[in-house]
Each structure stands twice: as C-alpha cells, then as structure tokens.
C-alpha positions as CSV (number, residue, x, y, z in Angstrom):
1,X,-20.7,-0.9,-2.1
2,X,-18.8,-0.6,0.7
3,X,-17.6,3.4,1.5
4,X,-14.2,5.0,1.7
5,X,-12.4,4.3,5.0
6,X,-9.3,3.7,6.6
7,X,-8.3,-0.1,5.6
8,X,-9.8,-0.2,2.7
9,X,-7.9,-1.4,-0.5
10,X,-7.9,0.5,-4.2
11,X,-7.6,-1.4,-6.7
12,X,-6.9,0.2,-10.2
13,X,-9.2,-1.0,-12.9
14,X,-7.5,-2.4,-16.1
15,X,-8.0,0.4,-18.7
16,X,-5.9,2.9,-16.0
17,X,-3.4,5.1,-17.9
18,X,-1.6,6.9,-15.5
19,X,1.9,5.3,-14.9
20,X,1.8,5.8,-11.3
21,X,-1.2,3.6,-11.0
22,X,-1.7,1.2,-13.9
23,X,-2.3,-2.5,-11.9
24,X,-1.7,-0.9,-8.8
25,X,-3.4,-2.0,-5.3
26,X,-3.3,0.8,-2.8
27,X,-4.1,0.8,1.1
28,X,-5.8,3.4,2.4
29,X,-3.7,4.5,5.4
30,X,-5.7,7.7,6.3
31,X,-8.7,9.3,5.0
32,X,-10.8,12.4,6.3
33,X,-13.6,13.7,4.0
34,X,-12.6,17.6,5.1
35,X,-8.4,16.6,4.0
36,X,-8.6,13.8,1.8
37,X,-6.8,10.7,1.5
38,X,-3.6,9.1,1.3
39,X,-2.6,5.8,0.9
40,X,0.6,3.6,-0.6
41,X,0.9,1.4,-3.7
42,X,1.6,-2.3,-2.1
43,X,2.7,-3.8,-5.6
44,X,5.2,-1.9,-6.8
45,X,8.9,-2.8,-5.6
46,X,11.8,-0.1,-6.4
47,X,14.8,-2.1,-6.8
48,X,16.5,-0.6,-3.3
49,X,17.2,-1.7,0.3
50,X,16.1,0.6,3.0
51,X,19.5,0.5,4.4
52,X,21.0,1.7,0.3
53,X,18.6,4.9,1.0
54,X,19.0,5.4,4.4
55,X,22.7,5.2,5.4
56,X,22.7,4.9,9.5
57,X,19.6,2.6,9.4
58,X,19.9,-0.8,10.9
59,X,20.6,-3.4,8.5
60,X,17.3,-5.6,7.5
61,X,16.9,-7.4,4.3
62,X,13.5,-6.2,3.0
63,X,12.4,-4.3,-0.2
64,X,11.2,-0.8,-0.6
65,X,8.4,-0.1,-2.5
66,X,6.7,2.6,-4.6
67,X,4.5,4.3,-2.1
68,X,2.9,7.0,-4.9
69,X,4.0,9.7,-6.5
70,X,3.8,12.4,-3.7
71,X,7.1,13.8,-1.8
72,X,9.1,10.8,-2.9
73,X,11.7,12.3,-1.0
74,X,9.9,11.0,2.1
75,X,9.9,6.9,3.5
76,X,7.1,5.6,5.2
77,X,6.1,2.2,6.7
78,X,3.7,0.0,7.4
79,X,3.7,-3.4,10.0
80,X,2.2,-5.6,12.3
81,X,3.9,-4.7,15.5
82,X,2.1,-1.3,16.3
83,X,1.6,-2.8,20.1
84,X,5.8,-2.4,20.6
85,X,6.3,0.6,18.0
86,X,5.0,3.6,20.1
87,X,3.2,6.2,18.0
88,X,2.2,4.0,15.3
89,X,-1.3,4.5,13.9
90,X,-3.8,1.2,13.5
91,X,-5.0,0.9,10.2
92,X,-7.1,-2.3,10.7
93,X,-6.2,-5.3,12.7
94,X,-2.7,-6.6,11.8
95,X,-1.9,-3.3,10.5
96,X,-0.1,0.1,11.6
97,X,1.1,2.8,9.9
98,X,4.6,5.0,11.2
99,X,5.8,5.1,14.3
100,X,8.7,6.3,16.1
101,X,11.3,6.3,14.0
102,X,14.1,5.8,16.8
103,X,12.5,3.0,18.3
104,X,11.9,1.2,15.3
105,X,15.9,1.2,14.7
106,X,16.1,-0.8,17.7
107,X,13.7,-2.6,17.7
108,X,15.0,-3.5,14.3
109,X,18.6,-3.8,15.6
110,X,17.4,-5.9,18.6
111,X,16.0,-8.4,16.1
112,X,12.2,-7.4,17.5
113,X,11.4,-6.5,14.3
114,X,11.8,-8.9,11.2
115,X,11.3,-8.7,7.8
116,X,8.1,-10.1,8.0
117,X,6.7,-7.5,10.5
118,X,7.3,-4.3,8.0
119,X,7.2,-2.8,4.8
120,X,8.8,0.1,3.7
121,X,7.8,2.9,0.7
122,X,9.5,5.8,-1.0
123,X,6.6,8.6,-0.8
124,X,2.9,8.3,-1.1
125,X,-0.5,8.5,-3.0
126,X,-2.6,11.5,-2.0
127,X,-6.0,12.7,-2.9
128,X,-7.5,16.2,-2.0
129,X,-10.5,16.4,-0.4
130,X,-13.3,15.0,-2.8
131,X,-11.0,13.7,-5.2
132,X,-11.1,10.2,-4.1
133,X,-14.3,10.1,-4.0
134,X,-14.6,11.5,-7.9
135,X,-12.5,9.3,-9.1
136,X,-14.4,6.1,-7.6
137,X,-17.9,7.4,-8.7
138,X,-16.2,7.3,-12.8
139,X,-15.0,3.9,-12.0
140,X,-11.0,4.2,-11.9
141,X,-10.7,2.0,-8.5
142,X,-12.5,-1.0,-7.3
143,X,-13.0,-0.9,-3.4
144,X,-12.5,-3.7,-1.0
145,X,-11.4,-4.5,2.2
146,X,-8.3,-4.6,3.1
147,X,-6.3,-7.7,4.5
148,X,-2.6,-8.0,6.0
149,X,-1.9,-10.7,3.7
150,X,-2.4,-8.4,0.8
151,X,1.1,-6.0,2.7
152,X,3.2,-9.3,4.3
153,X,2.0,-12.6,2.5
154,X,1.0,-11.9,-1.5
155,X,3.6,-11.8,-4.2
156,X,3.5,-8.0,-5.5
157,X,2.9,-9.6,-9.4
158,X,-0.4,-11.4,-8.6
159,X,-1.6,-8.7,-5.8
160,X,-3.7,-6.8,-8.4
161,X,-5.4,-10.3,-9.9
162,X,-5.6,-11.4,-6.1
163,X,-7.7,-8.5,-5.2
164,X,-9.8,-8.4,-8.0
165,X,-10.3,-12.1,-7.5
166,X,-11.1,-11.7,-4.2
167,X,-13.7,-9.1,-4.7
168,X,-15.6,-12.2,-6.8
169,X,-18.3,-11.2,-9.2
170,X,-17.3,-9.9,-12.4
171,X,-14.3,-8.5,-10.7
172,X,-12.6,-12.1,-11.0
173,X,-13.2,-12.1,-14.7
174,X,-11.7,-9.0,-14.7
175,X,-8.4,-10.0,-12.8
176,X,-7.9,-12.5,-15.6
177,X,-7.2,-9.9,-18.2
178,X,-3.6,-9.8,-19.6
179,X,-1.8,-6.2,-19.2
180,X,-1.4,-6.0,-23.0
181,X,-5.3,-5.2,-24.0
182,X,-4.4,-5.8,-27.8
183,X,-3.9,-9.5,-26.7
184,X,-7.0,-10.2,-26.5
C-alpha cells in the first residue's frame, strides 16, 4: 500500500455516508503527520462561475467546485502553470496549488491562463493530525496516486469509477457499483 503523501488521491469507498464525501475523489494538496492534511473534492461541481462569487475577478469561463466542507467561505485553486504563477506550491508534476492571487488575475486577463490550466473550489477537506490516517486504517478511502488528468481531463461523474478502476484489482469491480446499493 502506498502511504499518505502530497499527490496522492482519496477515493471514498462506496458504503460512505457522510454527504460531504459520498463518491468523492479528493487530492491531497498538503499533508504533515505533526498538522494533518488537507486536500479538495475534484468531483463535485457547485453550480457557480468564479467570476458570480468573486465580483472584480477577471472573466474566465470555468466551474467551481466543492473543495470540502471546511471554511467554505474561502476559494482555492489548483493548475498547471505553477512555473509563471509565483508562490504557487507543486503538488506533483503538472500540478500546483495557490499562488499569488494578483498575478493570477493577470495572468488570467492577459489570456496566459486558460480554462484548461486551472480549477477553482469553494473551501476545503481537512483532517487533524492522525485522523487521516484513522480513517484509512478502517477502510473509508482507497489510496492512489494522483494524476493531472484526474483535476483537467476526466468528466467529474465518472472520476470516482475512473479511480477505482484505475487502482485495478478488486477496486475495478468495485467502481462498477451503482450509487443506489438496493439496486443490486
């Protein structure tokens, strides 16, 4: 099994409950075994534009999603341009995390940054120290690596069968399951 890093992907197995993170696939943006974790939910898109929630940001046509359930009252981002966006913190190659924020409006105004190049999320998922840990050793999450294609080139409705699928083994078998359990 591979161990708790930065880059890695959660993915939440199929009995999950909790509304937050039922068929959710979460990157693991930062992760210290002394703070604890955090990470945002790639696959689930709130029905806003950045520019609806943010009213002197540049105008880009791209979706924000549901980063977790901590300080939703924040907005994050993740892209592939962290070698122009000063500040921005490499998650695994193809990947970055923040950034400055004034750049990135021009860089997004200047058309150096497309839709294709970023991501954007309304709060985030959080785990104390230990916690994440816990809840891998009962089973909630399935860990894998993670991929850029997973944040800028899979369709958030197949991302949780994707990763599952791409774990192989039993996972794959698993991915197959339909969300309603009594269909079965």
């Amino acid at each position: 099994m591979s161990s708790l890093a930065i880059g890695k992907v959660l993915t939440a197995q199929p009995f999950m409950l909790d509304k937050n993170f039922k068929r959710s696939v979460i990157l693991i943006t930062d992760h210290n075994s002394d703070d604890g974790s955090v990470g945002f939910i790639l696959n689930k898109k709130f029905n806003m534009k950045i520019s609806e929630l943010i009213s002197d940001f540049p105008d880009i046509d791209v979706p924000v999603y549901f980063g977790g359930p901590v300080a939703t009252d924040t907005i994050h981002y993740i892209h592939n341009v962290g070698q122009v966006l000063d500040d921005s913190r490499k998650v695994i190659d193809g990947l970055y995390w923040g950034g400055d924020y004034q750049k990135l409006k021009f860089l997004i105004e200047n058309k150096l940054i497309l839709p294709e190049n970023i991501k954007f999320y309304i709060g985030y998922s959080g785990w104390s120290s230990g916690q994440l840990a816990d809840e891998l050793a009962s089973g909630s999450w399935v860990l894998s690596e993670g991929h850029p294609n997973y944040v800028f080139k899979s369709k958030p409705d197949v991302l949780w069968k994707e990763t599952l699928t791409n774990k192989g083994d039993n996972f794959s078998i698993i991915g197959q399951m339909p969300e309603a359990n009594n269909l079965n």
